[in-house]
N, C-alpha and C positions, 0 to 999 in steps of 0.2 A: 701730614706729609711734608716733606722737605719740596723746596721751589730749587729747581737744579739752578746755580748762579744767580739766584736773585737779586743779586747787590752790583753787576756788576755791566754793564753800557753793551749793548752790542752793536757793531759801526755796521754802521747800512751804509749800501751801496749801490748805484741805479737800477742794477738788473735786480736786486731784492726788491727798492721801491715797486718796480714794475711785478714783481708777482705778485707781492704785498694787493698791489693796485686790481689783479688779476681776482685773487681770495674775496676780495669784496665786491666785486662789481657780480661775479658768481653767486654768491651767498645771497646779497643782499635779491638777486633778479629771481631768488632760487632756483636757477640755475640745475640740471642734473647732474649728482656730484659726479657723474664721471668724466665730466667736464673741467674739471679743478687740475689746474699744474700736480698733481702729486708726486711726478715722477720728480720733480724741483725738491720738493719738498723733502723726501723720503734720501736723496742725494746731502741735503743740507744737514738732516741728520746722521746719517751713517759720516759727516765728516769730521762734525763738532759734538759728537755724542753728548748732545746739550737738546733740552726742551726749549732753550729762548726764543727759538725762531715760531714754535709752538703761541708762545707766548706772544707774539708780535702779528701770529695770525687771528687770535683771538681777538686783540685790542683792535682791528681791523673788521671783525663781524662779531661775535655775541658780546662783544665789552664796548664795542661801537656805542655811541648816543645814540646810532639812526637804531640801533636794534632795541634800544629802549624806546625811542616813541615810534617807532614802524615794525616791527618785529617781524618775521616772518611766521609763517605758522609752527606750533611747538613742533609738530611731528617731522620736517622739515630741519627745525634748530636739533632736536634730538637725532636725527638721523647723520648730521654732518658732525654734531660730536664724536660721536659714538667711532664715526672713520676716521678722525682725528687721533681721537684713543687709541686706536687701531693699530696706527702709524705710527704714535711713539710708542707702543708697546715692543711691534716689532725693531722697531730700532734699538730695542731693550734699552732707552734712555730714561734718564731720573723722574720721575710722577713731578705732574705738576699743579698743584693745589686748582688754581685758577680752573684748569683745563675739567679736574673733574667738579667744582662746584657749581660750575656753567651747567654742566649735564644734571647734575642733583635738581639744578634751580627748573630745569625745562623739564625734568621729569615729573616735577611736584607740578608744574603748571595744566590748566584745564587744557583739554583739545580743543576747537572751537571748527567750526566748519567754513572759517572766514583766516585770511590771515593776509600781512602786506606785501605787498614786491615794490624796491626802490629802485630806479635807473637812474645812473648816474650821468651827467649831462655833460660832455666838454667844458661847460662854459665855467662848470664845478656846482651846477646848482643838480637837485635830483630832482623826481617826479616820484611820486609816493601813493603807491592806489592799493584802496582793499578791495581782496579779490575772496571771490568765493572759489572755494579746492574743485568742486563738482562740474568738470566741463558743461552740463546741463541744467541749470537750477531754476527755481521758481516759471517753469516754463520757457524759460529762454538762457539762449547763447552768450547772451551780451554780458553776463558778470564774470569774465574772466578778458583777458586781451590776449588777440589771437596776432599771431607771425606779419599780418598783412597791415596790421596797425603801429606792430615795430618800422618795418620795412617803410610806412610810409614817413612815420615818425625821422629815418635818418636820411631819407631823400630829401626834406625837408630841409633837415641839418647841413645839406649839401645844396639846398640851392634857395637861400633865405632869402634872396631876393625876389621872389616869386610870392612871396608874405608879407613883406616889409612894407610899413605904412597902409598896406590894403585893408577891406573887410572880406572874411573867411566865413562860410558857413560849411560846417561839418554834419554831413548825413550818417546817421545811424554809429555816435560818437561811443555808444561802448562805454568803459571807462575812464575813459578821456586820455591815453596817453600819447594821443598823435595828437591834441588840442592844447594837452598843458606843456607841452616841447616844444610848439610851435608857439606858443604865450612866450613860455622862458625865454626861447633860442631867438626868435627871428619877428620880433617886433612887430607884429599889424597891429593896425590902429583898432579893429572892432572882431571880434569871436567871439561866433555863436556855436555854440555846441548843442546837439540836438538826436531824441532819437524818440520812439512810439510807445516803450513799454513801460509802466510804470515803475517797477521793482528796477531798471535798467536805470531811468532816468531821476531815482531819488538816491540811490548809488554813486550816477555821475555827479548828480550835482555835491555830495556827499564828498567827493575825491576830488573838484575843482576848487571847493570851498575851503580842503585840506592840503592845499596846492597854495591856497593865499589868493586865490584869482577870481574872489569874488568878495573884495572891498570896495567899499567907495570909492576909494583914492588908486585902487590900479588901474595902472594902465598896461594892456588895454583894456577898455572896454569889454566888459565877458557877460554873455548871458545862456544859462540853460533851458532850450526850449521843448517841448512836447511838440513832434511833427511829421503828422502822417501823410506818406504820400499818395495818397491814395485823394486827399480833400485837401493839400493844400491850397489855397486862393494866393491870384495872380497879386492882389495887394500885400499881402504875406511876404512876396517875396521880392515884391519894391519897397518893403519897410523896411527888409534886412541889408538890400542894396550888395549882395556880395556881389566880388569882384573875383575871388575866386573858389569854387565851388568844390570840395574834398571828401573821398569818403573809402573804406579799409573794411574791407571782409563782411560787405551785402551782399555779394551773389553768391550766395549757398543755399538760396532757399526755392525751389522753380513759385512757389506759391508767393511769393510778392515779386518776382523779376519782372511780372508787367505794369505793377503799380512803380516800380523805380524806373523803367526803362521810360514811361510815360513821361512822368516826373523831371526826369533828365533832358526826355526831348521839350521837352517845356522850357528848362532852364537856359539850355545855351540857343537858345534862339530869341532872336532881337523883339521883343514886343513893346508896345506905344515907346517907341525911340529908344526904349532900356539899352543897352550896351553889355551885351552877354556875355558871364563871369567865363572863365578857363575854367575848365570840368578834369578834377585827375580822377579815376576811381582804382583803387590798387585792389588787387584778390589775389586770395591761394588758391590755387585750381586745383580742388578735391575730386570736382568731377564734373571732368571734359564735356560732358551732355549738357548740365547745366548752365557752365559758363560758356560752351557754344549757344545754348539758346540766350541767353544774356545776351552778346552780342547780334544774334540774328536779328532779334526783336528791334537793338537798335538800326540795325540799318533798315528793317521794314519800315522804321519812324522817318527816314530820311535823314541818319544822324550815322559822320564816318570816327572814325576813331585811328590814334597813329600810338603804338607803343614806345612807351619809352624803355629804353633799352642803358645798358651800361650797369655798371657796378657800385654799389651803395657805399659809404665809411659805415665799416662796422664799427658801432657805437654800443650797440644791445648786446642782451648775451642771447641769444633764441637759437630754437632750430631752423637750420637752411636749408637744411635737405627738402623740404619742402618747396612746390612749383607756385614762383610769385609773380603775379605781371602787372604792370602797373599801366596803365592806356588814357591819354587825354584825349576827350570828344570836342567835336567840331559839327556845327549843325551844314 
């Protein structure tokens, strides 16, 4: 096949960088492509009846480096060609070698029931975690990152002073992406990331370790712990010393909301002289019963709570439409 103008420069210009920037932050988050500028896109062709813009969306997600060592899953990489194709065809512009040898390349590749998501960081660093496709797997929730671990992740981004130079313990950490943003972005001295299940927690430590955030020499300080709240000991958690205490998408379940709510009233109350950390807990409220008893339970503990309120920097690519609230406890 002919590469339409391959020989010849095409001048970028801000508002291209920024869709460019749009293309990838999409692809790489896998994103639902109906999510994608197309309408931009499909515009640039019908003006320049040329593939090169094609070509510059490519070198931006499947010609990316990140997409050779983080890839997303093929079915995923094959599904966003395939509307790629789509688009130049209908613009009846010239084929473009690259465009369909990408699609050859992810057709020949095995499916796997695993595949990456990268989020791109302001600061231009990313976070890179292997997710399993099956919102339910090996028994539990945790191997995928749900909306409330975004959301906490760019509150975060928005208020890094509230992290900086402290120690962080993170409850029921998922995959780490509200732990390894908070590493990259807003400097505490010590994070522990932590959660009960095992398949969950060889995962995480799996995706902190492919983060870089567990050598000798980083700083900070990172460890991943196994932590049930159900039996954690009051030494336990003078050893970790946090200062401030975080946690993203634990109330969904009524069968452990009283070993957390316990746990929590545990936490922010001052015992032999401790100095009790700040408690954020961010949730998607799926359903209004549970997350009310969630909160009942704590104030039967004697523990009040103040939502925080206000509007996040969209940083993520996720869905919003979904109900988030994020509330810091006070004993």
């Amino acid at each position: 096949m002919m590469v339409a103008e391959s020989n010849e420069k095409r001048p970028r210009n801000e508002n291209e960088d920024e869709f460019l920037k749009q293309f990838k932050a999409r692809f790489f988050s896998t994103s639902r492509l109906a999510s994608f500028p197309w309408t931009v896109l499909e515009k640039d062709l019908e003006r320049s009846e040329s593939s090169q813009i094609i070509l510059a969306v490519l070198k931006q997600t499947c010609l990316h480096r990140l997409c050779k060592n983080f890839p997303p899953s093929a079915r995923y990489r094959k599904l966003f060609l395939s509307e790629l194709i789509r688009r130049v065809e209908a613009a009846d512009c010239e084929p473009l070698d690259e465009l369909y040898d990408s699609l050859a390349e992810v057709v020949s590749a095995q499916e796997a029931a695993e595949g990456y998501r990268t989020f791109l960081l302001p600061c231009g660093g990313t976070v890179s975690l292997l997710e399993n496709r099956a919102l339910i797997s090996e028994g539990t929730t945790g191997l995928v990152t749900w909306e409330a671990a975004l959301y906490l992740a760019e509150w975060a981004l928005d208020h890094p002073q509230t992290f900086t130079s402290r120690k962080i313990l993170e409850l029921g950490s998922g995959l780490g992406l509200t732990g390894v943003t908070v590493c990259r972005s807003c400097s505490p001295s010590k994070y522990v990331f932590s959660d009960a299940h095992r398949s969950v927690l060889q995962r995480l430590e799996d995706n902190v370790r492919l983060n870089g955030l567990l050598e000798d020499d980083t700083t900070p300080e990172v460890s991943v712990e196994q932590l049930d709240w159900t039996d954690v000991t009051e030494e336990r958690l003078d050893e970790i010393g946090a200062d401030v205490v975080i946690a993203a998408d634990v109330v969904y379940d009524p069968d452990v909301i009283a070993g957390l709510s316990q746990l929590l009233s545990r936490i922010v109350r001052p015992i032999r002289g401790r100095v009790p950390p700040e408690v954020f807990i961010c949730s998607t409220v799926r359903n209004p019963q549970t997350y009310g008893g969630f909160k009942k339970q704590l104030g039967d503990a004697g523990i009040s709570h103040h939502v925080i309120g206000g509007a996040v920097g969209h940083v993520f690519q996720y869905d919003r439409v979904s109900s988030i609230e994020m509330i810091q406890l006070y004993a």
